[in-house]
VMD Tcl script that draws the C-alpha trace (Angstrom):
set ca {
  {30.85 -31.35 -32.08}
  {32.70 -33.73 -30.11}
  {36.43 -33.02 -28.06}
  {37.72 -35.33 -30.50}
  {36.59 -33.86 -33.59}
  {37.89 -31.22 -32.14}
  {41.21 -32.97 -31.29}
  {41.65 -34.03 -34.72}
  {40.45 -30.11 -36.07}
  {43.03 -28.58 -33.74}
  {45.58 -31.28 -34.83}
  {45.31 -30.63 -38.40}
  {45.95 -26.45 -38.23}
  {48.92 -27.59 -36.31}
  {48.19 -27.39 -32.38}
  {49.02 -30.90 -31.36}
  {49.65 -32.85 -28.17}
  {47.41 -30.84 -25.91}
  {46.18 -31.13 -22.67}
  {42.12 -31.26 -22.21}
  {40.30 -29.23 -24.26}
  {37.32 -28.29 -23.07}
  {35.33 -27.33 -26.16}
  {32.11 -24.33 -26.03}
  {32.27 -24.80 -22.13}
  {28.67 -23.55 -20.31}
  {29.04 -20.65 -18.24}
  {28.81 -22.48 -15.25}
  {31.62 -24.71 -15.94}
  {33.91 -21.83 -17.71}
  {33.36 -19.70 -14.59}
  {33.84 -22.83 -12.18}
  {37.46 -23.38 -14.06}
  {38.40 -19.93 -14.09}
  {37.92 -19.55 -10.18}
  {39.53 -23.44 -9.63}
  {42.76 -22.22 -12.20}
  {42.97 -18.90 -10.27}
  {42.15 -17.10 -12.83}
  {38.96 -15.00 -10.72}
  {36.94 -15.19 -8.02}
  {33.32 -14.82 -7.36}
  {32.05 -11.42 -6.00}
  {28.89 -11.45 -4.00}
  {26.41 -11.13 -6.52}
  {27.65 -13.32 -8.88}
  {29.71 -11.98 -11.26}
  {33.43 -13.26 -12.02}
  {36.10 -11.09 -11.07}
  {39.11 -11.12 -13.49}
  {42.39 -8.81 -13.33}
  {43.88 -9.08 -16.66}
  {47.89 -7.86 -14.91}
  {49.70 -5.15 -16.49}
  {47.24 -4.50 -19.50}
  {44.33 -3.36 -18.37}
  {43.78 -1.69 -22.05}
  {44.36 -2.08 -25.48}
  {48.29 -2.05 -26.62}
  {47.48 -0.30 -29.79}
  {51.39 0.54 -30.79}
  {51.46 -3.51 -30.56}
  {49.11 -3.96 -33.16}
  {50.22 -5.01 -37.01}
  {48.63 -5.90 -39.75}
  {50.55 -8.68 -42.19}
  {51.29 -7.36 -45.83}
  {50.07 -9.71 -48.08}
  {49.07 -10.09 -51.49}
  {45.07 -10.57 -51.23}
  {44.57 -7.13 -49.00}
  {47.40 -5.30 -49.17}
  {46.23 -3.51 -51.95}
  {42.77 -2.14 -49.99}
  {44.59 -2.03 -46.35}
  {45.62 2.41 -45.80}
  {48.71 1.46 -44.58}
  {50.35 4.38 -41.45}
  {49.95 4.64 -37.97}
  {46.90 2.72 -37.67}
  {48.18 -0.20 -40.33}
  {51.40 -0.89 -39.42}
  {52.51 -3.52 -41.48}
  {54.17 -6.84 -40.51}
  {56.09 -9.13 -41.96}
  {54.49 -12.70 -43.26}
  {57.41 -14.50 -42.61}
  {57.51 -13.19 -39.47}
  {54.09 -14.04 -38.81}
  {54.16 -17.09 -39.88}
  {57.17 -18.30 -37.78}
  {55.68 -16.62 -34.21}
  {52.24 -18.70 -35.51}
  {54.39 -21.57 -35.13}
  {55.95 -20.77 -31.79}
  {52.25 -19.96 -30.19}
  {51.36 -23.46 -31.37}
  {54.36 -24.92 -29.83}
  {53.61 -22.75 -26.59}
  {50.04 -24.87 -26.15}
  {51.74 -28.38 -26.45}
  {50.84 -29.86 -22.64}
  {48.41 -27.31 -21.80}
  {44.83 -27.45 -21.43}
  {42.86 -25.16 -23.72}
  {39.59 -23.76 -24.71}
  {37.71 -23.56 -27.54}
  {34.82 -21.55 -28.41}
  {33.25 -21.38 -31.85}
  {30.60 -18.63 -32.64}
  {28.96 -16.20 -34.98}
  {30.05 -12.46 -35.36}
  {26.90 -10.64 -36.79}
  {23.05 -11.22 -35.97}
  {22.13 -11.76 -40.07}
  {23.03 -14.48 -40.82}
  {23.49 -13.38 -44.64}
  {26.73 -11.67 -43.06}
  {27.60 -13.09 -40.12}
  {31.66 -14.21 -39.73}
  {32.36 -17.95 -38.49}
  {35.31 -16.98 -35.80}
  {36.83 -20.08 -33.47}
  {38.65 -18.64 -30.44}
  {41.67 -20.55 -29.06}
  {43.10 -19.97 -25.36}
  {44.44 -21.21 -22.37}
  {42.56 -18.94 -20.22}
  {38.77 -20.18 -19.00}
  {37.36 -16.35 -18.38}
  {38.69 -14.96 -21.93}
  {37.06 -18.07 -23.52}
  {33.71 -16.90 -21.49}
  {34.02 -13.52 -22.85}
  {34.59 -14.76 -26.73}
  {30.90 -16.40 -25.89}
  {29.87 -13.30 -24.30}
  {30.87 -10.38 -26.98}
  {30.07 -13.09 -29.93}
  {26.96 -15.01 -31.09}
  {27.77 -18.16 -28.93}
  {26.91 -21.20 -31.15}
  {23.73 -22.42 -28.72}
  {21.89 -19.01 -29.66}
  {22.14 -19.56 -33.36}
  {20.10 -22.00 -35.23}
  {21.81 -24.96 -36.58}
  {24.08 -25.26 -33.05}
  {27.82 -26.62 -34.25}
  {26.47 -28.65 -37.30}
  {28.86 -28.12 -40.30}
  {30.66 -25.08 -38.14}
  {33.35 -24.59 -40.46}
  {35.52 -21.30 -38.69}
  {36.15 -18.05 -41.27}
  {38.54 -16.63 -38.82}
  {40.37 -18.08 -36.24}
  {42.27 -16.55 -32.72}
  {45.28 -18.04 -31.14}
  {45.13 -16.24 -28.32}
  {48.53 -16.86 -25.34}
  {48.53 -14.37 -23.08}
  {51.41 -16.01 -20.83}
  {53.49 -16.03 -24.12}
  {56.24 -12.95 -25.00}
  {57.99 -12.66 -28.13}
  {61.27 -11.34 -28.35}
  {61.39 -8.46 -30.56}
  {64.92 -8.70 -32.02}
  {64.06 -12.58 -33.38}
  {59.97 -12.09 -33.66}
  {60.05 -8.23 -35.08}
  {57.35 -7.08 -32.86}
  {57.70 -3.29 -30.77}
  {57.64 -5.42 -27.81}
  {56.70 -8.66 -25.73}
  {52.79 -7.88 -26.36}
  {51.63 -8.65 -29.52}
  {48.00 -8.15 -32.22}
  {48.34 -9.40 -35.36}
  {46.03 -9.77 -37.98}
  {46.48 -11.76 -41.22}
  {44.02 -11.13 -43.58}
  {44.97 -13.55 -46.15}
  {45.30 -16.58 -43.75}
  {42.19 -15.29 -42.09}
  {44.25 -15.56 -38.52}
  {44.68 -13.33 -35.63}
  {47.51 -13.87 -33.25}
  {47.34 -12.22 -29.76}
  {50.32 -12.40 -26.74}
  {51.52 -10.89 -24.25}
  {48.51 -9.75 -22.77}
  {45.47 -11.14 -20.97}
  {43.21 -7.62 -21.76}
  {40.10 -9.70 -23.20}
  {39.32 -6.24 -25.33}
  {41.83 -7.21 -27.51}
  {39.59 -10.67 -29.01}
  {36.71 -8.07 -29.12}
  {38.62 -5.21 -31.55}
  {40.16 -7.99 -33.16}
  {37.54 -9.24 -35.35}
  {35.77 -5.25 -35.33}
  {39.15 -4.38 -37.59}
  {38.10 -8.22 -39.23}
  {34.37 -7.17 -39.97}
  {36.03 -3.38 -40.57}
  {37.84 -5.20 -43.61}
  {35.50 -7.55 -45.21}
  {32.13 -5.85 -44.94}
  {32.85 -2.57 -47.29}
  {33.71 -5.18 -50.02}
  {30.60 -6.03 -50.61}
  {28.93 -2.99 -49.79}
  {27.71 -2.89 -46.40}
  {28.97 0.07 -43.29}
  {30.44 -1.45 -40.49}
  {29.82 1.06 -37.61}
  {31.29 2.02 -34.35}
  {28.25 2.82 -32.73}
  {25.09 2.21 -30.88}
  {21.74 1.51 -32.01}
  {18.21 1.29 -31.02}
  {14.64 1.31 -32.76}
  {11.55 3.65 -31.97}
  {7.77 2.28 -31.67}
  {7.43 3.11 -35.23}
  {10.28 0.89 -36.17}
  {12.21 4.30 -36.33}
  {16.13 3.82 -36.29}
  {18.74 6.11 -34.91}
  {22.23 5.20 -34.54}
  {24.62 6.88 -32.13}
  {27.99 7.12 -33.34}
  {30.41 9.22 -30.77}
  {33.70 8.61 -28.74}
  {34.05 7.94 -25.04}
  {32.60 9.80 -22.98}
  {30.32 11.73 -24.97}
  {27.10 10.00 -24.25}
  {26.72 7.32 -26.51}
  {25.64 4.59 -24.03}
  {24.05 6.67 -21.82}
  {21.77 8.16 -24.27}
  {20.91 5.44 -26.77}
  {19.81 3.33 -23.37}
  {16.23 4.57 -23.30}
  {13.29 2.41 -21.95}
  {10.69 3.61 -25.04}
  {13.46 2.22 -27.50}
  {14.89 -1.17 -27.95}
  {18.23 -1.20 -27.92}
  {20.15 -3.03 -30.88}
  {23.17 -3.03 -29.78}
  {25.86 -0.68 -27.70}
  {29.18 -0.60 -29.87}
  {29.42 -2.23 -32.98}
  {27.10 -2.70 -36.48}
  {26.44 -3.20 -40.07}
  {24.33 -1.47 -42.42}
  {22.68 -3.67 -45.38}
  {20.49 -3.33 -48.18}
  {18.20 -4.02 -45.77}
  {18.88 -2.25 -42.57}
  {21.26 -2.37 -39.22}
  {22.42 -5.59 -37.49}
  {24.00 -5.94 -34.31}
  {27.58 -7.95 -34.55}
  {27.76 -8.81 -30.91}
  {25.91 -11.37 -28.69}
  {26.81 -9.26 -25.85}
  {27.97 -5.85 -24.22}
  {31.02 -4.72 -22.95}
  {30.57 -2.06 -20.92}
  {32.80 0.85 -18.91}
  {31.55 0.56 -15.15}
  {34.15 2.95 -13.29}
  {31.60 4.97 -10.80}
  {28.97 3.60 -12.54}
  {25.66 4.84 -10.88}
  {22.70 2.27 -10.17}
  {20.56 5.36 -10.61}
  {21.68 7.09 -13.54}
  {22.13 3.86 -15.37}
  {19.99 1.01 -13.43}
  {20.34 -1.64 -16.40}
  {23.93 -1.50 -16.84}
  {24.18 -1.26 -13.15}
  {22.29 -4.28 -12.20}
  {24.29 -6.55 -14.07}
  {27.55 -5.86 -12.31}
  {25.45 -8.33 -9.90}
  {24.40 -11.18 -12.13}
  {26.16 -14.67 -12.48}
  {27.80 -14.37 -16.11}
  {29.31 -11.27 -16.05}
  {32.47 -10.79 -16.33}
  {34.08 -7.79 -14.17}
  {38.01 -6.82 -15.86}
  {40.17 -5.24 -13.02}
  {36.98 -3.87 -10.83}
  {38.31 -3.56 -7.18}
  {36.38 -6.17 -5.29}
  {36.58 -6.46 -1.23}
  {38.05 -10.12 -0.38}
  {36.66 -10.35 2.80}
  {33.01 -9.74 1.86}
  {33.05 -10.07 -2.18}
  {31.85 -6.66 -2.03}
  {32.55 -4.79 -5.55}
  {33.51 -1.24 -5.75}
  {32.83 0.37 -8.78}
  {33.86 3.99 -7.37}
  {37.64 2.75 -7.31}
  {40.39 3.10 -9.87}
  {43.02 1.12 -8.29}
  {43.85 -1.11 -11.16}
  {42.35 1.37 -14.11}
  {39.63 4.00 -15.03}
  {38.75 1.24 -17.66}
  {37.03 -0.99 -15.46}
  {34.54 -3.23 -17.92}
  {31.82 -5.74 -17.60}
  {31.22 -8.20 -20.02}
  {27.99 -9.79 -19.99}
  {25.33 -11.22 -22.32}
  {22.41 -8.78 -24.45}
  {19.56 -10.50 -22.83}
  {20.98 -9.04 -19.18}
  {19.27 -5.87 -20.71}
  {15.45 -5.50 -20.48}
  {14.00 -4.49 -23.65}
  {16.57 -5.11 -26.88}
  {15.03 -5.54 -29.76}
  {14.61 -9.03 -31.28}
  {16.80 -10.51 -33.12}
  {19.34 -7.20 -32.70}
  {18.16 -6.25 -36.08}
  {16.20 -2.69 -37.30}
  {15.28 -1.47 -40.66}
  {17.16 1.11 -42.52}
  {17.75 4.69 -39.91}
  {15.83 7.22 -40.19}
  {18.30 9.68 -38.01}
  {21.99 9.34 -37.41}
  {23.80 11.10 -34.48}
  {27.08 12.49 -33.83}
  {27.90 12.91 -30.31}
  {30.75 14.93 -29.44}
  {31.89 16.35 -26.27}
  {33.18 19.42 -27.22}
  {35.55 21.04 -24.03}
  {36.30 24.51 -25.83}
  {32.37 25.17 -25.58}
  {31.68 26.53 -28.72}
  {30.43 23.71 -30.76}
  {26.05 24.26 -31.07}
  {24.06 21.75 -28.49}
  {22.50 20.52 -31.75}
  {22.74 20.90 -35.72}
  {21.34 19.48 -38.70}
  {23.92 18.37 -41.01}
  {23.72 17.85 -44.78}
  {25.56 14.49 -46.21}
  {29.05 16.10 -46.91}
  {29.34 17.83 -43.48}
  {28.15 14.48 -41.70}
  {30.85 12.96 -44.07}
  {32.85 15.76 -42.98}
  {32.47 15.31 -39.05}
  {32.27 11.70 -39.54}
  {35.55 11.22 -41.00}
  {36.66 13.77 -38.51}
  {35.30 12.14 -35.20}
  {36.15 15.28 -33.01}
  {35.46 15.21 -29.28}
  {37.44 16.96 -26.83}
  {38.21 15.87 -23.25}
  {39.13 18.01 -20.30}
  {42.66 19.06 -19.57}
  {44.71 17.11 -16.77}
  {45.74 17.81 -13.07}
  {49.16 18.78 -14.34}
  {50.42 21.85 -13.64}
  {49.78 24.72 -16.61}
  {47.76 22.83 -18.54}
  {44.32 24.27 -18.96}
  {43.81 24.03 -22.05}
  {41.07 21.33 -23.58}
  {42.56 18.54 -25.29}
  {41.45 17.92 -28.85}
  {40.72 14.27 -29.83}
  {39.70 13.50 -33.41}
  {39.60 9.69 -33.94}
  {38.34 8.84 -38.00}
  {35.33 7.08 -38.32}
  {34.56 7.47 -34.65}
  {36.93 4.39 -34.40}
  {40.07 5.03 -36.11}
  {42.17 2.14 -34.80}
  {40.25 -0.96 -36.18}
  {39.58 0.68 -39.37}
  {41.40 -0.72 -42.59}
  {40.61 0.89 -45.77}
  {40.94 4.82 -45.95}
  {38.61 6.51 -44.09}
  {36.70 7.60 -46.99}
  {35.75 4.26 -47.90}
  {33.69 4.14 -45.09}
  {32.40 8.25 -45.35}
  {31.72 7.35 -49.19}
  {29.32 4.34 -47.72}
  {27.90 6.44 -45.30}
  {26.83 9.09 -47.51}
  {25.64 6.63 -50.32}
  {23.55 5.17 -47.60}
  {22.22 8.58 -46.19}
  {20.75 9.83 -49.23}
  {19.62 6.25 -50.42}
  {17.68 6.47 -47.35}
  {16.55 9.83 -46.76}
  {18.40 9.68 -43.23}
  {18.13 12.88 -41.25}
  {22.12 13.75 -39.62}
  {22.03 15.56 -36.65}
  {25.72 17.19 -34.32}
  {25.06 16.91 -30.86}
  {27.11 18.44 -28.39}
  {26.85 16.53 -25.20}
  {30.02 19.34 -23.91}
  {30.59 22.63 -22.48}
  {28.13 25.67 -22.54}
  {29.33 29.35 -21.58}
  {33.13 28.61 -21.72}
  {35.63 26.19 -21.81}
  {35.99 23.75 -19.50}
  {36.86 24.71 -16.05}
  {34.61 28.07 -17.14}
  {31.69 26.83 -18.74}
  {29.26 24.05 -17.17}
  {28.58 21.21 -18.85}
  {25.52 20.67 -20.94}
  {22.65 19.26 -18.78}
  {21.34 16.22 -19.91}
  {18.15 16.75 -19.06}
  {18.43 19.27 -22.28}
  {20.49 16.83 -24.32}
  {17.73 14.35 -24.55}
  {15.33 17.05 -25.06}
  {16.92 17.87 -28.00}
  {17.72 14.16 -29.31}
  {13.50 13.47 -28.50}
  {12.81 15.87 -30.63}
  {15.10 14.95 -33.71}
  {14.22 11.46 -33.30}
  {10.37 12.87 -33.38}
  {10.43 14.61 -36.14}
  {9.44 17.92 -34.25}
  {12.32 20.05 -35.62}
  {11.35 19.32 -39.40}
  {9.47 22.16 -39.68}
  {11.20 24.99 -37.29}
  {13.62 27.67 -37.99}
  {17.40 27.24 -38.24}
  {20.09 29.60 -38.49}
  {23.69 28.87 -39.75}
  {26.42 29.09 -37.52}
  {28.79 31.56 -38.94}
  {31.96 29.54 -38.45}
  {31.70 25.91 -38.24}
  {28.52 26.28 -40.80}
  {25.99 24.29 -39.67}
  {22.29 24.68 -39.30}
  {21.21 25.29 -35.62}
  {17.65 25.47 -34.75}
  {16.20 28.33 -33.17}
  {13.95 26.77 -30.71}
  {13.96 23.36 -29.19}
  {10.43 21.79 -27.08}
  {11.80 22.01 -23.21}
  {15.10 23.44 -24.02}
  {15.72 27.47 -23.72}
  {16.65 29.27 -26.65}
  {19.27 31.19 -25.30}
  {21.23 27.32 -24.89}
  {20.88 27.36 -28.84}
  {22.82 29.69 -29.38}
  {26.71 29.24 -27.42}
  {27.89 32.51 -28.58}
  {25.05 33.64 -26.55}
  {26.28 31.64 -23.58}
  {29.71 33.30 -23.02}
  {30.29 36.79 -20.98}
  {32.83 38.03 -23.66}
  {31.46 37.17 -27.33}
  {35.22 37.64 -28.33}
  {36.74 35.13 -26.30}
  {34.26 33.20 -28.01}
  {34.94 34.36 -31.26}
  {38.65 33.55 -30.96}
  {38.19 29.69 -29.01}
  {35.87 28.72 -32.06}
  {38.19 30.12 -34.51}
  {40.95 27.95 -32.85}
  {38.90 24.82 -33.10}
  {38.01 25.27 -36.67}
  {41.66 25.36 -37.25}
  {42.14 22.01 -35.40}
  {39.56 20.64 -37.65}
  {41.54 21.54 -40.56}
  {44.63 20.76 -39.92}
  {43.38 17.43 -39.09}
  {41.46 16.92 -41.97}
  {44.43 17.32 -44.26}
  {45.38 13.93 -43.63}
  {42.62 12.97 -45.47}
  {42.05 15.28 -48.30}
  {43.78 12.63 -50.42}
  {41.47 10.66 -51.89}
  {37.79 12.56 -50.09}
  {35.29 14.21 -52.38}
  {35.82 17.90 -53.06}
  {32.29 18.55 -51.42}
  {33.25 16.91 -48.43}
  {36.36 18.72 -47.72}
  {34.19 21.88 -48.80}
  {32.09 20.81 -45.28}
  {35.56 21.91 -43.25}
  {34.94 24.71 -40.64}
  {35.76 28.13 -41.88}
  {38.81 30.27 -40.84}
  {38.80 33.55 -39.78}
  {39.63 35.60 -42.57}
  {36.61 33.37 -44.90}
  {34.22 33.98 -42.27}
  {34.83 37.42 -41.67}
}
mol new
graphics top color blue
foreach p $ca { graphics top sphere $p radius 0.5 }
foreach p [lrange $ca 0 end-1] q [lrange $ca 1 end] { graphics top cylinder $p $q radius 0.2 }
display resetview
């Protein structure tokens, strides 16, 4: 498509008078005009250096959602959906357009979702040459689908102005920084903030929306396929293991963070991976590693050396969420096409910090509804003073915050799916063994993958399980290259009792989370919940 069919595109949704617009830029020339703007440098190996200023993560209490007539009857409206005003919305469209007049700006047109039966149309619109880059990088840029920008008609668009604030009092926003989506217009308005994370999650919540209406699980998770054309998918929260474990050099990887499941199997949404690199080991993760060094990827607010170009990964002096952004095919070995058939096991990782959760249990479909609408992990307590107790994180859906409908919507496709399929659901706990954290040791991965090997081989069909009096899941009683005594946690701890009462405690958390949801969720999921003391007793 030409700059002035592009002109004349941008003209007619209202963004007029414009400086150049420089229209699905290469990566060469969107890197060259990000380091000529000052927008990031070059580090020694390559890769563009970016700090994105005071947001260096998501402003999720800045994110709305517009009431409207077309979704506002399938949105779950609360915390996560705060509505917004279309009047409102409508009128800060119109001062972002305004904002552009003079400037130069950047457009990038691409795909969202690897089948093309699926796949979302999205045009990205900024001012800044790096977060254009990324919109290439996390999306199907147009040059690696067939049919290049023929006929590209957009399905969603992004007006994205970092260097523009609203005022809250006029505009109705919490603050200066605002994400809002408009489902009816099909038009997501971002400001206030130059975190490129925020175009990513955007059009997740987008795909989060549109996909469950006709049919098909979006998914916050990883996936990759076995030589069998076996596929497992990974869902779990940070930290608990999800890239590190579905990165495995006898399995193709699909994709690291976000997919759909179809009538006819999993497809990747992303052209591209967006990866955490604080401390990031070339050892422990050599792929991920190596492309902190390659021309194309994008490094958000790594510390970089400006003498030598030298990049740090060790050092958190802008953020712990240091990212790289950089394209699939900077991985050796993902599967073609970043499409798999129909999984044959799903995992749950959670990283459970009270240490009482099993190292691995075979669900049934209402307790993986059950811990899927849950998403529990735990991380460890802070520095501060006192505190030493874990701290409980439960996020719905393993993504809570770009998911629209009510979380059973999504457990009610899962579980459709599941037993369509056959699908064998497995708990992993990637946590503590022994004790709590700061008692306990952490579970050693050398075990962890044991354990996921064998699931994914099919060698713990056959063996013995025993159910776990409290949290009531089936827990096998021997594991290939993994000690029995690991099997069992209760086992692990010194004092059984303290035991007793920690898992007792987290089964309550689970329930009193859970009530949020009871509205509306199946009677045999919420039958899945944890047991209390008294039932188990």
């Amino acid at each position: 498509m030409s700059n002035d069919a592009i002109r004349q595109q941008l003209e007619a949704f209202g963004i007029a008078n414009v400086g150049e617009i420089i229209y699905n830029g290469t990566t060469a020339r969107l890197v060259e005009e990000s380091v000529l703007r000052g927008d990031g440098h070059l580090t020694r190996g390559g890769a563009l250096a970016v700090l994105t200023g005071q947001h260096t993560g998501r402003s999720v209490q800045d994110k709305f959602v517009v009431r409207e007539a077309e979704s506002q009857d399938h949105v779950w409206w609360g915390t996560v959906n705060r509505e917004f005003p279309q009047e409102k919305f409508n009128a800060l469209l119109e001062k972002a357009k305004a904002f552009l007049a003079g400037k130069d700006v950047f457009v990038a047109d691409c795909h969202v979702g690897a089948d093309p039966r699926y796949r979302l149309n999205v045009r990205v619109i900024n001012t800044n040459a790096y977060q254009n880059l990324f919109s290439q990088t996390l999306f199907i840029p147009l040059r690696n689908a067939q049919g290049g920008d023929a006929g590209f008609a957009p399905d969603f668009t992004i007006v994205h102005v970092p260097a523009m604030e609203a005022n809250p009092e006029v505009d109705g926003t919490r603050s200066g920084t605002f994400v809002l989506l408009d489902l009816g217009q099909k038009l997501i308005l971002i400001g206030g903030t130059s975190y490129a994370g925020e175009i990513k999650k955007s059009i997740f919540t987008v795909m989060n929306y549109l996909l469950p209406l006709r049919g098909i699980m979006p998914m916050h998770c990883s996936a990759n396929i076995g030589a069998q054309g076996d596929v497992a998918v990974l869902f779990g929260l940070s930290g608990t293991g999800k890239t590190t474990l579905s990165a495995d050099p006898t399995r193709p990887l699909i994709g690291d963070d976000e997919h759909g499941w179809s009538d006819d199997g999993v497809f990747n949404f992303e052209g591209g991976c967006y990866a955490k690199v604080i401390k990031l080991n070339a050892e422990a993760e050599p792929q991920i590693y190596a492309t902190t060094k390659m021309f194309g990827t994008i490094l958000e607010n790594v510390v970089v050396d400006p003498e030598t170009g030298e990049v740090d990964l060790d050092q958190a002096k802008y953020t712990e969420n240091t990212r790289a952004a950089y394209p699939l095919d900077f991985i050796p070995g993902i599967a073609p096409g970043s499409v798999g058939g129909h999984p044959k096991n799903i995992i749950m990782l959670t990283a459970d910090a009270f240490g009482v959760l099993p190292p691995i249990a075979k669900l049934t479909t209402p307790q993986a509804m059950y811990q899927f609408i849950s998403g529990y992990t735990a991380k460890v307590a802070g520095t501060e003073k006192g505190v030493t107790e874990p701290q409980p994180t439960f996020s719905a859906c393993f993504g809570a915050p770009f998911m629209v409908h009510h979380p059973s919507v999504y457990a009610g496709l899962l579980g459709k799916k599941i037993e369509e399929h056959g699908v064998n659901c497995w708990l992993i706990n990637t946590g503590w063994s022994g004790g709590p954290a700061g008692v306990g040791s952490r579970m050693k991965i050398a075990y962890t993958r044991a354990m996921l090997n064998a699931a994914l081989a099919g060698e713990l069909d056959n063996t013995e399980y025993r159910e776990d009096p409290i949290f009531g899941l089936m827990v096998p009683t021997s594991v290939p290259n993994v000690p029995d005594e690991v099997l069992n946690p209760r086992n692990t701890w010194a004092d059984p009792n303290a035991y007793d009462d920690q898992a007792y405690k987290l089964s309550g958390l689970f329930i009193e989370n859970f009530k949020k949801y009871e509205e509306g969720t199946a009677e045999e999921i919420r039958a899945a919940a944890p047991r209390v003391r008294e039932m188990a007793e």
